[in-house]
ZAZA-192656 format. One line per 3 residues: their letters; for each residue y, z, x of C-alpha. Coordinates in Angstrom, 3 decimals. Layout:
N
A = Y/Z/X ~ ...
% end
This chain:
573
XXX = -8.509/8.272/7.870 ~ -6.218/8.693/5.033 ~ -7.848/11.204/3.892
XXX = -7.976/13.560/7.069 ~ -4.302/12.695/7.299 ~ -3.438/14.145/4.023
XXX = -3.682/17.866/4.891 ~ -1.631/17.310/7.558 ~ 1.091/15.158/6.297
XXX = 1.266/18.100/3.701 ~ 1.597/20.580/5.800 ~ 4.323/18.280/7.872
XXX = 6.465/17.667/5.158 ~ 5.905/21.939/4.208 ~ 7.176/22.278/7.419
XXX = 10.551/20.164/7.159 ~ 11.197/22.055/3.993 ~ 10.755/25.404/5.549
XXX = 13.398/24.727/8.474 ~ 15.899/22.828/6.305 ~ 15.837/25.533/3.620
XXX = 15.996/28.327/5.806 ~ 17.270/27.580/9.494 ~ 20.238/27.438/7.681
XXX = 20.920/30.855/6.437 ~ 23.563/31.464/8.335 ~ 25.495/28.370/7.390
XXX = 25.609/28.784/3.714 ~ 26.468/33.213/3.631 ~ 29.961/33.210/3.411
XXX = 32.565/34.536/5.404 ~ 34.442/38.258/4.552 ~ 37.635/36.245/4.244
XXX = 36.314/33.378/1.858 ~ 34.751/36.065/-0.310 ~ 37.882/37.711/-0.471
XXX = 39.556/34.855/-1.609 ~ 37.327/34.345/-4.617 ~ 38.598/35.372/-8.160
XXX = 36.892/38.085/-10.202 ~ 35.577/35.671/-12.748 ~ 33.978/33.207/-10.371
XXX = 32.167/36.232/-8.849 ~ 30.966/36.907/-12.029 ~ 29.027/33.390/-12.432
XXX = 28.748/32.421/-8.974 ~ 25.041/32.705/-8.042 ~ 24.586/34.261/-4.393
XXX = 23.354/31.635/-1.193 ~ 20.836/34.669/-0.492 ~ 19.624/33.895/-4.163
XXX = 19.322/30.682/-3.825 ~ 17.488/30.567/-0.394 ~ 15.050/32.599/-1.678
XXX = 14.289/31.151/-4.469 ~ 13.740/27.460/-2.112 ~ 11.439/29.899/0.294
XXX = 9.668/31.097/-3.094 ~ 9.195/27.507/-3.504 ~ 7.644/26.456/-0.302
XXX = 5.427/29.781/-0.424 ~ 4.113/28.010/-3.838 ~ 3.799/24.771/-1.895
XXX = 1.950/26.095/0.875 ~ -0.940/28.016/-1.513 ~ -1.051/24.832/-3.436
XXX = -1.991/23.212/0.014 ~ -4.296/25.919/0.781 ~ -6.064/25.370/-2.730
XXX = -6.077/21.681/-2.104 ~ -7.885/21.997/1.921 ~ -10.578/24.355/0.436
XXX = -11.580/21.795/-2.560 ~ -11.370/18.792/-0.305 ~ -13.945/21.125/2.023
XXX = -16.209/21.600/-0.993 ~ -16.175/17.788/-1.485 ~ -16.897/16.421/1.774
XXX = -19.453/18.902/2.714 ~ -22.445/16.975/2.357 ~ -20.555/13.598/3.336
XXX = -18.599/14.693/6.180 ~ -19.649/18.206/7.428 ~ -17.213/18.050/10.437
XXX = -14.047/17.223/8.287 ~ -15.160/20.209/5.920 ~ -15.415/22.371/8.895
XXX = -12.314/21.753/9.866 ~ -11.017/22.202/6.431 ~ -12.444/25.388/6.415
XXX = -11.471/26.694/9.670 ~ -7.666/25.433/8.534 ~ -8.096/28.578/5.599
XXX = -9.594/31.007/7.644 ~ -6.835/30.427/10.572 ~ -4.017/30.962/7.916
XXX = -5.740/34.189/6.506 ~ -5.829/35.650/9.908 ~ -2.281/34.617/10.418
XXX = -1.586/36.612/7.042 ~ 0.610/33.275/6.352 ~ 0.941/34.109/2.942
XXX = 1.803/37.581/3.849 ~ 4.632/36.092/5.694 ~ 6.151/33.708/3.372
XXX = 6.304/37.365/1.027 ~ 8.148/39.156/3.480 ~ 10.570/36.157/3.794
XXX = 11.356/36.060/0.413 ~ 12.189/39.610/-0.099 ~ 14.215/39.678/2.917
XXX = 16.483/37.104/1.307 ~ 16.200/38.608/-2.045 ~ 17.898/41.648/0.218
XXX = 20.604/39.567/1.898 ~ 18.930/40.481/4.935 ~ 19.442/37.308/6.452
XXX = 19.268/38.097/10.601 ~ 16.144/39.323/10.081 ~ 14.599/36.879/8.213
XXX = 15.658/33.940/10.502 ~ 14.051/36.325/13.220 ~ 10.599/36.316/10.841
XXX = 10.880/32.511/10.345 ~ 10.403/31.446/14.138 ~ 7.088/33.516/14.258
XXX = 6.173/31.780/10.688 ~ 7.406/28.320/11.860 ~ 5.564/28.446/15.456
XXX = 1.657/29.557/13.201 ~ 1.978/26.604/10.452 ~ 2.638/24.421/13.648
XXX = -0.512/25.802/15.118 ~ -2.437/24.985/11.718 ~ -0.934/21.509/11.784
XXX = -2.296/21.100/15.740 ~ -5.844/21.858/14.412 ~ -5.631/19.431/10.899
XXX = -4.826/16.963/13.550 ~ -7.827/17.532/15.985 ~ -9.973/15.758/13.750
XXX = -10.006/12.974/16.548 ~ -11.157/14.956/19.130 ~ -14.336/12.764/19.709
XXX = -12.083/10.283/20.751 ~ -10.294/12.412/23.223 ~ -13.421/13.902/24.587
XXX = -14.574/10.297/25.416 ~ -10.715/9.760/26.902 ~ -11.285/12.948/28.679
XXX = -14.982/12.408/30.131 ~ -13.689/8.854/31.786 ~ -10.530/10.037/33.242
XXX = -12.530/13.209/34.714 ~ -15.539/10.978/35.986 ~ -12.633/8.839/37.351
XXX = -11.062/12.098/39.276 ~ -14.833/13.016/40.563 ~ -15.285/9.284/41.993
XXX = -11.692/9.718/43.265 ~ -12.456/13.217/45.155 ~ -15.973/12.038/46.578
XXX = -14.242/9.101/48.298 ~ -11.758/11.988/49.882 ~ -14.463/14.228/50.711
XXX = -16.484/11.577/52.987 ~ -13.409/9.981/54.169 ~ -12.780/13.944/55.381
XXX = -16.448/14.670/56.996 ~ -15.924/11.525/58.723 ~ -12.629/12.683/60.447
XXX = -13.957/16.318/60.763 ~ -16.647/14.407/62.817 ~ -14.412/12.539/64.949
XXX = -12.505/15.797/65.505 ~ -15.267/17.033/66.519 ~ -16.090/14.619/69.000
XXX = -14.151/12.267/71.194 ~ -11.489/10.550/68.927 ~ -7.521/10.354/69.813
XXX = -5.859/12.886/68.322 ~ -2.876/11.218/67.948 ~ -4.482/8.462/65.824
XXX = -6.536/11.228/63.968 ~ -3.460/13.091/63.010 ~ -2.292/10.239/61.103
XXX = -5.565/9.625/59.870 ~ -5.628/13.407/58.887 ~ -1.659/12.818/57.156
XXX = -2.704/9.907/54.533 ~ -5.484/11.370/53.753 ~ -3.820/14.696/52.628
XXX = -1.157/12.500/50.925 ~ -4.224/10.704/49.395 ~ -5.363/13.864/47.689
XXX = -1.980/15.181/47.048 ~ -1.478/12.247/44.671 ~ -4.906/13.283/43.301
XXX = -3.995/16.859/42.287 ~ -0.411/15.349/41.042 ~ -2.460/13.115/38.505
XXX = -4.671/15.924/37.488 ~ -1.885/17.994/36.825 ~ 0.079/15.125/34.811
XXX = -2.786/14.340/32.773 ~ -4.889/17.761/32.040 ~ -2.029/20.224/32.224
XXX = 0.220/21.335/28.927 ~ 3.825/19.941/29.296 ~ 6.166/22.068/30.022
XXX = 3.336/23.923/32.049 ~ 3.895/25.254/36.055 ~ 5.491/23.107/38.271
XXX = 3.700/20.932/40.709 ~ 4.431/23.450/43.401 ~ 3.625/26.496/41.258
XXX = 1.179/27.797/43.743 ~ 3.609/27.192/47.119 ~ 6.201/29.055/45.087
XXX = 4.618/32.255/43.523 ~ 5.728/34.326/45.775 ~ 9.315/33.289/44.992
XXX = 10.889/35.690/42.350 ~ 13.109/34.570/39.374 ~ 16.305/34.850/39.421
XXX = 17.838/37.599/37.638 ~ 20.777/36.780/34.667 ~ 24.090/36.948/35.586
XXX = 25.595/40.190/34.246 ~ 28.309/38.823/31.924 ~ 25.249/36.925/29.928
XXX = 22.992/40.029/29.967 ~ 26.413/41.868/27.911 ~ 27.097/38.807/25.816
XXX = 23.564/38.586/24.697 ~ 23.558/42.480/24.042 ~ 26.656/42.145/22.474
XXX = 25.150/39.588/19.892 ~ 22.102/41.870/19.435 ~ 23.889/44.732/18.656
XXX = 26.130/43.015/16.110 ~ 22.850/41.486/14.364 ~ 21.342/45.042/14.028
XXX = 24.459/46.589/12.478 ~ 24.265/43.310/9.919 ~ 20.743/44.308/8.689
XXX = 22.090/48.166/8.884 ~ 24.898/47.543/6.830 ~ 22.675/45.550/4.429
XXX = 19.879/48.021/4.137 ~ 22.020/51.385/4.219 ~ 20.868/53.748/6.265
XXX = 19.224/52.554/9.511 ~ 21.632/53.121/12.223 ~ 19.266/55.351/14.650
XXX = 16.945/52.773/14.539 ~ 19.385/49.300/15.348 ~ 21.027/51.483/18.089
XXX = 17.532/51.938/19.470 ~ 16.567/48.607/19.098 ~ 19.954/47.467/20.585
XXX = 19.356/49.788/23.767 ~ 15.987/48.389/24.222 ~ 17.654/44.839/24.194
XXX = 19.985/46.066/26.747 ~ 17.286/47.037/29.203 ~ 15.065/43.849/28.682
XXX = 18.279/41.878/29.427 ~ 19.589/40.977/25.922 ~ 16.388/39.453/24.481
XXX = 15.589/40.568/21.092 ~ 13.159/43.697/20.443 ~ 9.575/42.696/20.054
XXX = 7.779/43.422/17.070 ~ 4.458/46.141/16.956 ~ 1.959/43.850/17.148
XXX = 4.088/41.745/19.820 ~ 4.955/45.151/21.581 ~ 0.415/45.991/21.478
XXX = -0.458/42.192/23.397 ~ 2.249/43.339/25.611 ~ 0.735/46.345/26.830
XXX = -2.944/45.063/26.635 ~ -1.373/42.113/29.025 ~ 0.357/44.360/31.666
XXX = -2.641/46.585/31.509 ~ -5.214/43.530/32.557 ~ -2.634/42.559/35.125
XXX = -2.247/45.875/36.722 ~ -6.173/45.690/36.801 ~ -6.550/42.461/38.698
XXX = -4.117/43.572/40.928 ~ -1.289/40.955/39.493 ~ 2.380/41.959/41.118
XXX = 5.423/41.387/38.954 ~ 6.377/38.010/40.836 ~ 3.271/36.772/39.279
XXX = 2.636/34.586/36.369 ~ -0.411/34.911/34.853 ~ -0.026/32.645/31.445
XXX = 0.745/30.019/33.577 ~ -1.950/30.507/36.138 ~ -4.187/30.624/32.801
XXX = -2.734/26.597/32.391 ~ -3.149/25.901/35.719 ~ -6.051/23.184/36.322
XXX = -8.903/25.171/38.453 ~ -9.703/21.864/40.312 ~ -6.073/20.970/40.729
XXX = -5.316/24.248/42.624 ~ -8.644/23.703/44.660 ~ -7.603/20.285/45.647
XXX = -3.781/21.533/46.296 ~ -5.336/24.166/48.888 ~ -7.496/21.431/50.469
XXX = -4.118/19.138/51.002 ~ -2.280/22.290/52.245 ~ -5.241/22.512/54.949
XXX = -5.122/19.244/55.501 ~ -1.642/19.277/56.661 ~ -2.708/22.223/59.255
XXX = -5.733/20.488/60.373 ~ -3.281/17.493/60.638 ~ -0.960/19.940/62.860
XXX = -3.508/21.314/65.015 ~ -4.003/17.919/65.934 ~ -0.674/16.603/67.002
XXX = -0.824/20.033/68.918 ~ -4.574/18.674/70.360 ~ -6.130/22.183/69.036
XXX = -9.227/20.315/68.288 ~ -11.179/23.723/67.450 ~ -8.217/24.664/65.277
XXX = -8.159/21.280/63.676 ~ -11.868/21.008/62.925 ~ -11.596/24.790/61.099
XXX = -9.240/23.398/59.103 ~ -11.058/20.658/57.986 ~ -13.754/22.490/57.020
XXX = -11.839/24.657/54.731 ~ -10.370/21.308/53.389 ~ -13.471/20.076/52.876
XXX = -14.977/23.742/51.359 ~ -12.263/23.622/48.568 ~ -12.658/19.830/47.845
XXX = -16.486/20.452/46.961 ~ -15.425/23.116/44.825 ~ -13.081/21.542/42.908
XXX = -15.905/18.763/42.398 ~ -17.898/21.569/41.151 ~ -15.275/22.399/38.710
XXX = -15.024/19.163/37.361 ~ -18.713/18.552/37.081 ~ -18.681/21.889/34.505
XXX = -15.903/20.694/32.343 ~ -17.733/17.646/32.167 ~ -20.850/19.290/31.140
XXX = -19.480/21.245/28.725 ~ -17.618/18.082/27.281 ~ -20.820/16.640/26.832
XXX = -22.506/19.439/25.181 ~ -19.545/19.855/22.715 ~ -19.951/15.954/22.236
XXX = -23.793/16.530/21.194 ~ -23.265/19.808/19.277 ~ -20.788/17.249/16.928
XXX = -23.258/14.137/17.059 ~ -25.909/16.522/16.637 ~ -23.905/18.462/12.994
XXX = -23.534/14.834/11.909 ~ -26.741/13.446/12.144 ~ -28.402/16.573/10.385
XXX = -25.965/16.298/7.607 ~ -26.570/12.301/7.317 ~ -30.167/12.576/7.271
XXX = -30.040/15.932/4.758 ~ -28.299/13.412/2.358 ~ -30.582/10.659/2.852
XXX = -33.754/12.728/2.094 ~ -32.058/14.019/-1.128 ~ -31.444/10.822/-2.029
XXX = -34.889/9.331/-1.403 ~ -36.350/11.831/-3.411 ~ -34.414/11.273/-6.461
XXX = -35.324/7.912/-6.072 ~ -38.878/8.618/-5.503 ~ -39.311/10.569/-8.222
XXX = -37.305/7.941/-10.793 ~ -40.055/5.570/-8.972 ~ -43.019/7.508/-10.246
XXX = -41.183/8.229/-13.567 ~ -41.011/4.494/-14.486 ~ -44.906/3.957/-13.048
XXX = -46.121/6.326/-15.647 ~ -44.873/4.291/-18.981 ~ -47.511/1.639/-19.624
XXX = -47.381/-2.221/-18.549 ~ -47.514/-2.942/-22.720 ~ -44.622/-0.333/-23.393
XXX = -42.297/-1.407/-21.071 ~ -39.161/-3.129/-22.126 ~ -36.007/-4.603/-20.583
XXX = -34.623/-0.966/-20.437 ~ -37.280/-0.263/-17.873 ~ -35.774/-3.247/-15.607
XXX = -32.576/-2.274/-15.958 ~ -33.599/1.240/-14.910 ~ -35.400/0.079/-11.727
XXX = -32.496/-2.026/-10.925 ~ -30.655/1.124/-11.287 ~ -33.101/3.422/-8.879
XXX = -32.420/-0.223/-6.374 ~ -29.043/0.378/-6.201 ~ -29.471/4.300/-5.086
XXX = -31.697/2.802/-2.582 ~ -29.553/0.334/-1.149 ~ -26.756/3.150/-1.043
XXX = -29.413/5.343/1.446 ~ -29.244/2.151/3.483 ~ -26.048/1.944/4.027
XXX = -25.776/6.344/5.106 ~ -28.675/4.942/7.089 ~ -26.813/2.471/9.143
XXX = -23.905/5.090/9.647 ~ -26.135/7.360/11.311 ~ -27.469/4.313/13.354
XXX = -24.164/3.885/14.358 ~ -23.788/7.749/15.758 ~ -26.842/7.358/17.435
XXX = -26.291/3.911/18.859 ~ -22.182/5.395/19.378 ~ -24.148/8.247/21.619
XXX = -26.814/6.174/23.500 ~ -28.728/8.258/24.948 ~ -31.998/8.321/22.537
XXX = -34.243/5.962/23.002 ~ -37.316/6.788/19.805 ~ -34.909/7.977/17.342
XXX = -32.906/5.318/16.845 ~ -35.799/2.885/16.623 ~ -37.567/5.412/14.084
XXX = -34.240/5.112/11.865 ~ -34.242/1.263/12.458 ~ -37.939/1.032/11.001
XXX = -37.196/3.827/8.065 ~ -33.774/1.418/7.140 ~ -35.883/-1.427/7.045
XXX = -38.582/0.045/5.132 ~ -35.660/0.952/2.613 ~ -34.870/-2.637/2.480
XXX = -38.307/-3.441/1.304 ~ -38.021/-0.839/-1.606 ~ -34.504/-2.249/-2.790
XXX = -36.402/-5.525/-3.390 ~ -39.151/-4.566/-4.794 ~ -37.183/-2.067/-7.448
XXX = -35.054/-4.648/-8.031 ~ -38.018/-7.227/-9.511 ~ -39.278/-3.645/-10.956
XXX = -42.211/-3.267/-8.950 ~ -43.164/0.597/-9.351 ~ -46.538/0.598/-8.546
XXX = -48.361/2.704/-5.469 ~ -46.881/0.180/-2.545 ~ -43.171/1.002/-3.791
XXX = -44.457/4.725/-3.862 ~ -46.496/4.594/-0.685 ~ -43.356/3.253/1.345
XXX = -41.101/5.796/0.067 ~ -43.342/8.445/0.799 ~ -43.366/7.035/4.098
XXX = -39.307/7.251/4.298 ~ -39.389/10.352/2.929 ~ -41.638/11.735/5.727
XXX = -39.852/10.190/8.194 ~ -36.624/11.567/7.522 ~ -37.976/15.155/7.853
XXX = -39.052/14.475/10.733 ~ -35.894/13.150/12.006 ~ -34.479/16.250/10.467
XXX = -36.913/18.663/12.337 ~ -36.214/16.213/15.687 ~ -32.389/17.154/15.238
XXX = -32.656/20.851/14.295 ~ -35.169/21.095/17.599 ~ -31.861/19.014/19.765
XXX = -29.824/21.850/17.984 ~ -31.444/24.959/18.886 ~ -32.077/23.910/22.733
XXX = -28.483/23.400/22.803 ~ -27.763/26.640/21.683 ~ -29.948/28.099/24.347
XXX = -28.460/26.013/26.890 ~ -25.416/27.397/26.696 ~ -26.626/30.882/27.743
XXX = -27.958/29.371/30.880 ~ -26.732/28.108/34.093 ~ -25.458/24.509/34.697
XXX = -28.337/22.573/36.462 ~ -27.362/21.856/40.454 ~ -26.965/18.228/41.696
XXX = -24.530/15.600/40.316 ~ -23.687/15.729/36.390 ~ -25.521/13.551/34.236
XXX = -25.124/13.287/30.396 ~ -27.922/15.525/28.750 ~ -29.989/13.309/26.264
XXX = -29.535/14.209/22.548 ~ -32.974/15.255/21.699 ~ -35.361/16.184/24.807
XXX = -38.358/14.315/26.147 ~ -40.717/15.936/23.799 ~ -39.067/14.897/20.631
XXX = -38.791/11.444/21.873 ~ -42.686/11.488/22.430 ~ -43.267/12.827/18.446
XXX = -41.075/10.527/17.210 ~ -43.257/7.238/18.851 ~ -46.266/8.889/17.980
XXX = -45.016/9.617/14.249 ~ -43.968/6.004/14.409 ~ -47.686/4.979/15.441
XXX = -49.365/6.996/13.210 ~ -47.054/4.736/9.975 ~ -48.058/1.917/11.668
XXX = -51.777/2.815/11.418 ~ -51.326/3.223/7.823 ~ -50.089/0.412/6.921
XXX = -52.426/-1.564/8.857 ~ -55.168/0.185/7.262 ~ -53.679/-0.610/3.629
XXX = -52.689/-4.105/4.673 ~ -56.631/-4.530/5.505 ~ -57.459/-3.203/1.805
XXX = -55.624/-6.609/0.586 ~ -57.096/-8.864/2.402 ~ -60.012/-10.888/0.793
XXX = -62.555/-12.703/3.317 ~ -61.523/-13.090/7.153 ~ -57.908/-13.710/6.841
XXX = -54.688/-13.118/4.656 ~ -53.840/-15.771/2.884 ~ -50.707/-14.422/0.648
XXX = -47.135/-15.330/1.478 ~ -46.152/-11.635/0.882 ~ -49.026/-10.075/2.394
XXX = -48.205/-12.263/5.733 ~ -44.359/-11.420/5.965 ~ -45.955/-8.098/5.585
XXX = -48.434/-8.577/8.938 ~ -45.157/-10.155/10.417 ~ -42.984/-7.521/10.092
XXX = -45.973/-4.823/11.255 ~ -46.463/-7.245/14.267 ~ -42.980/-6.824/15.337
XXX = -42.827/-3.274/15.130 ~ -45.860/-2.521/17.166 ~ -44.043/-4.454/19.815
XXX = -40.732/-2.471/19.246 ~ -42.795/0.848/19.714 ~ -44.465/-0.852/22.956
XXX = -41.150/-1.364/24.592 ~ -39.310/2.004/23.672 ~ -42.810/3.619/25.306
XXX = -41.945/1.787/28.454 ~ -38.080/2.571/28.352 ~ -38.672/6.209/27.718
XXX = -41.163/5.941/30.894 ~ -38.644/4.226/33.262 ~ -36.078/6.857/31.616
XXX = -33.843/5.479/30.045 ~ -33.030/7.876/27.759 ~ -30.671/9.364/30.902
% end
């Protein structure tokens, strides 16, 4: 954890630098009457705040490419350990390119190398607001943890809504039929407050801060209030004055501030947009005259809105009319209105029940990277090993010396460090639980690396070390093969439909792979039974080792036996 953290603290502290060393531009330029007052010869040695701030920017551009530097070497080292961190890393560098970050910082610095100080505190926002944005996504690192957060409080919103949605057929059906509608009304009135609390939690809990306001959709129709005009000429005022700063400074740019400044006028005061901000502009007004979107509309925040939420909002709004029509005993009226209640309540289900899905799939796309980039490690691993193994086999029992033990020794401890990626991956799989096969496979492959770390360590090199780490070897590629099969059907599923009927977690690796893996698992088992058999002398075993052996084999017959019969009763769902 320290290490993910360190990016980010970097980048943190970057950023405290950045708005302490600029923000304050303003502060530290002197006024005309203080530089007035100065003498001659304390001009002369006196070195400039505009100087000086941009040398201090100079020196957090530095600071941020020595970051940038230190993200892509950390990627290059944790690729093989921790594929998702390097990712991440990665995706850090390319997000700042596209920003043209370093372009930025540039710009700043000759700006303030210019005096050009209104403009450059302008320039710093838009800089400030994209290394924020890169320190959001070095923090997202734990978003396995908030997916799980996520997947409970959405399962806890679908329980929630189904309870509402019977409650409301069962109403609708006394509506229908010969119930009071007195006492239905107030039936009908807490159960509409019931889901209004509902769509209140969704929007507290799934909806950016700051976001629409609970009533966002009962009040879209109500326009903003325009500015007063005495702040419209203020604000103008203050424009104009900044623009004839930066013409003063640059010499020669008066057409273009007055423009600018008569552009602020008409958009109220607010400061002139830049090109590219000026291009999204357009491209935004042109998609909204497209879909029809009026000027009282907001269409970022309808873009934060919560689909569900405003689905379950509508359903309490018809509620409350159904709950009308029956203090006015309209029971035709009232039941109409139920059903359009009821209409948006199942859609909003339906909403949920995709988010979920696609929280899931995200969640095996991750645990799916991981285990690829475990077992990739593993099987590099074991073959380095293997091949030390048959290295050692090949000197001859009369040549061998102690340097030979201490080698195997050496070739034991690699082994026993595969175990330990081995029980990691165990733990992602077991973390994930819904493979049944695969995690036994790994269980059996881990403990057949156990029995290789002994026997290396007493410097037994001989065909049974080598047969059992051929074993591993093959096991892990087909674990490999299991997980690239997992990965490409997921790839493929997102192209297609969501399935109909109530959302249940997709397994990590399908039916199929589950089936190869017990038979794979089998087939090792036949093996070793068959070389076990070699060993024996007469009718029955009689070696201590050799029995352990028959033991252990025994025991993992059974194991396959019962993962057969939990794959059967599906368990793997």
């Amino acid at each position: 954890m320290l290490r993910t953290r360190a990016p980010a603290c970097c980048l943190a502290m970057l950023l405290a630098l950045f708005s302490r060393g600029v923000v304050g531009a303003e502060a530290e330029k002197p006024s005309p009457v203080d530089a007035a007052a100065a003498g001659a010869s304390d001009k002369a040695n006196e070195v400039r705040p505009a100087d000086k701030l941009s040398i201090e920017q100079q020196q957090v551009a530095d600071n941020f490419q020595h970051l940038q530097d230190l993200l892509l070497r950390m990627a290059e080292l944790s690729e093989l350990a921790d594929p998702r961190r390097a990712a991440l890393l990665q995706k850090t560098v390319r997000e700042s390119e596209q920003r043209l970050i370093g372009v930025q910082f540039e710009s700043l610095v000759e700006l303030l190398e210019k005096d050009r100080l209104s403009r450059a505190i302008e320039n710093q926002d838009n800089l400030r607001q994209d290394l924020e944005a890169l320190l959001e996504l070095l923090l997202s690192e734990n978003r396995s943890m908030r997916v799980e957060s996520e997947k409970a409080r959405i399962r806890e919103y679908l329980k929630r809504l189904n309870q509402i949605i019977k409650q409301q057929k069962d109403v609708q059906g006394r509506t229908a039929g010969t119930g009071r509608p007195g006492a239905l009304a107030d039936q009908q009135q807490k159960l509409a407050d019931k889901t209004g609390v509902l769509a209140e939690d969704i929007q507290r809990d799934e909806e950016p801060a700051g976001g629409p306001p609970k009533d966002a959709d009962r009040d879209s129709a109500q326009e903003e209030q325009p500015k007063p005009k005495e702040t419209e000429s203020q604000e103008g005022r203050e424009r104009e004055e900044g623009d004839k700063k930066d013409e003063q400074a640059e010499g020669g740019e008066k057409g273009e501030a007055e423009g600018r400044s008569g552009r602020g006028a008409e958009n109220g005061g607010k400061p002139e947009d830049s090109p590219s901000e000026r291009a999204q502009g357009r491209e935004r007004q042109d998609s909204q005259e497209g879909q029809g979107q009026g000027p009282g509309q907001r269409p970022s925040e309808e873009q934060e809105q919560n689909p569900a939420r405003r689905r379950i909002q509508a359903a309490e709004s018809r509620m409350r009319e159904a709950e009308q029509k029956l203090k006015e005993a309209e029971r035709e009226g009232a039941v109409e209105k139920q059903e359009e209640a009821i209409r948006e309540l199942e859609q909003a289900m339906a909403d949920l029940e995709r988010v979920l899905h696609q929280l899931r799939e995200e969640e095996m796309e991750r645990t799916l990277t991981l285990l690829e980039a475990r077992f990739q490690k593993m099987l590099q691993m074991q073959r380095e090993v293997y091949e030390g193994t048959q290295r050692l086999d090949k000197v001859p029992e009369p040549e061998r010396t102690h340097n030979h033990e201490i080698e195997a020794s050496r070739l034991a401890r690699k082994e026993a460090e595969i175990v330990v990626e081995a029980g990691k991956a165990l733990t992602l799989l077991r973390d994930d639980g819904t493979a049944v096969a695969l995690p036994e496979a790994l269980d059996q492959v881990r403990d057949d690396m156990g029995q290789v770390v002994r026997r290396l360590d007493r410097a037994e090199v001989g065909p049974l070390t080598q047969s059992i780490e051929e074993e591993i070897i093959a096991a892990l590629e087909e674990m490999i093969e299991a997980v690239r099969q997992a990965q490409q059907e997921a790839d493929e599923r997102k192209s297609q439909p969501m399935p109909p009927g109530p959302p249940q977690d997709q397994p990590l690796v399908d039916l199929l792979a589950e089936i190869k893996m017990i038979r794979a698992m089998q087939m090792r088992v036949n093996r070793r039974t068959e070389r076990y058999s070699k060993l024996v002398e007469g009718e029955q075993a009689e070696s201590p080792d050799l029995l352990e052996a028959l033991d252990r084999l025994a025991e993992r017959q059974a194991r396959i036996h019962q993962i057969t019969r939990d794959l059967e009763m599906g368990k793997n769902r």
